[in-house]
N, C-alpha and C positions, 0 to 999 in steps of 0.2 A: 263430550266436553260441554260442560254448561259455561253459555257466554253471559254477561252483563249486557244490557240496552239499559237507555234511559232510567229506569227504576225498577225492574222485574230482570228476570233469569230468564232465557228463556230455554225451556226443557225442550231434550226431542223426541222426537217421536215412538222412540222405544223404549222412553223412562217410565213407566208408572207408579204414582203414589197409591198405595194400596193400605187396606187396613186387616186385620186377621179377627175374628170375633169366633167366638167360642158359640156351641147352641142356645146358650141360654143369650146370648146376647143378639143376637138373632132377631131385633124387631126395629119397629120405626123410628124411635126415636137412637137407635143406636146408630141405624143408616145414615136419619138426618145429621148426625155428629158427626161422621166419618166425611160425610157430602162438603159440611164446611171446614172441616179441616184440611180439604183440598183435596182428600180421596178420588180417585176417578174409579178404583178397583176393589174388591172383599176377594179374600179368602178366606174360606167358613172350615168348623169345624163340623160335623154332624153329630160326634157320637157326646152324650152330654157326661162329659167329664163331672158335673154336679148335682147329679140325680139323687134326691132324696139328702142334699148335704142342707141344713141349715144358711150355712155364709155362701155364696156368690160373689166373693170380692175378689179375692186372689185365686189363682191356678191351686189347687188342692195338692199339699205336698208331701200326703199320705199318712197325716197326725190321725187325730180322733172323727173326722170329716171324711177324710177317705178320698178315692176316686168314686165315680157313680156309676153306676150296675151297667154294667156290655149289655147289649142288644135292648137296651129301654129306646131307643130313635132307629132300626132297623127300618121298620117302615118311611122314614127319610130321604132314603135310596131308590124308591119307586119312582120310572120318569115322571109320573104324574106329579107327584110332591116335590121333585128337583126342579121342575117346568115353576110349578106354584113360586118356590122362592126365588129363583130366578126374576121371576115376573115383579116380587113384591120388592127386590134389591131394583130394578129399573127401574120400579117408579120414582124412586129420587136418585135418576139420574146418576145411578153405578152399575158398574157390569160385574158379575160372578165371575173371577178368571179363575177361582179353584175351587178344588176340596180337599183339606188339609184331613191326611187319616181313615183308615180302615175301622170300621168300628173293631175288638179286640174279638169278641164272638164270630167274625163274618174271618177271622182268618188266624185264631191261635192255632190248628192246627197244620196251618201250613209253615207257619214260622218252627215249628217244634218236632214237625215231623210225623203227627199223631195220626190215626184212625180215620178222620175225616177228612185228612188232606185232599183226596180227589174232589170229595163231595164240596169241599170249600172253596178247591180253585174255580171249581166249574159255576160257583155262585160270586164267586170275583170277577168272573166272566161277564156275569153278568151284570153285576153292577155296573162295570167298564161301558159298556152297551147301553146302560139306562141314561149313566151321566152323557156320554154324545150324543143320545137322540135327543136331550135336552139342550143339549149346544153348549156344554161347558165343557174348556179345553185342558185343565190342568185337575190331576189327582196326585197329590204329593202323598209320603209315606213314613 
């Protein structure tokens, strides 16, 4: 329940203002925006929904732009690189609570049933394992 004081609300503890950004938005000045806009949190996307599309404005809604090629940000997933962004979202002062999304290549087969299903989960596995030992808590789907 948010109360009223004096001139502010005051949130509690287990409210987070959060922002969601897509890979391509994924940089400093996108952080800094989220930061003043009262952000404390990002959930990111990894897989770049606009790989090789000309616009970056709106979510791609499968016209003549298209979605962007599966497995172009695969290497994303390496704890190394998760650590990296993680690191670069702290510096102004926000925490990474997720990662919004499988990229489509690291797991069509398991949604469909197909040929690679073992070979996929067992690489879901592993991504599960990159993102903890990075210290991010939430993979949404």
């Amino acid at each position: 329940m948010l109360t009223k004081s004096k001139s502010n609300y005051n949130i509690p503890d287990y409210m987070k203002i959060g922002f969601g950004l897509y890979y391509h938005q994924l940089t400093d000045k996108n952080f800094r925006f989220a930061r003043q806009c009262g952000a404390t949190h990002l959930t990111v996307h990894l897989v770049d929904y606009f790989h090789g599309n000309k616009t970056k404005d709106n979510q791609p809604v499968g016209d003549k732009h298209g979605w962007g090629i599966a497995g172009h940000t695969v290497k994303m997933w390496e704890t190394e690189s998760l650590i990296e962004l993680k690191k670069r979202v702290e510096k102004h002062n926000l925490k990474l609570f997720g990662i919004e999304n499988f990229d489509p290549v690291q797991w069509y087969d398991v949604l469909l049933a197909g040929q690679r299903r073992e070979k996929q989960l067992e690489e879901l596995k592993r991504i599960i394992r990159n993102v903890g030992e990075a210290g991010i808590l939430t993979i949404g789907y």
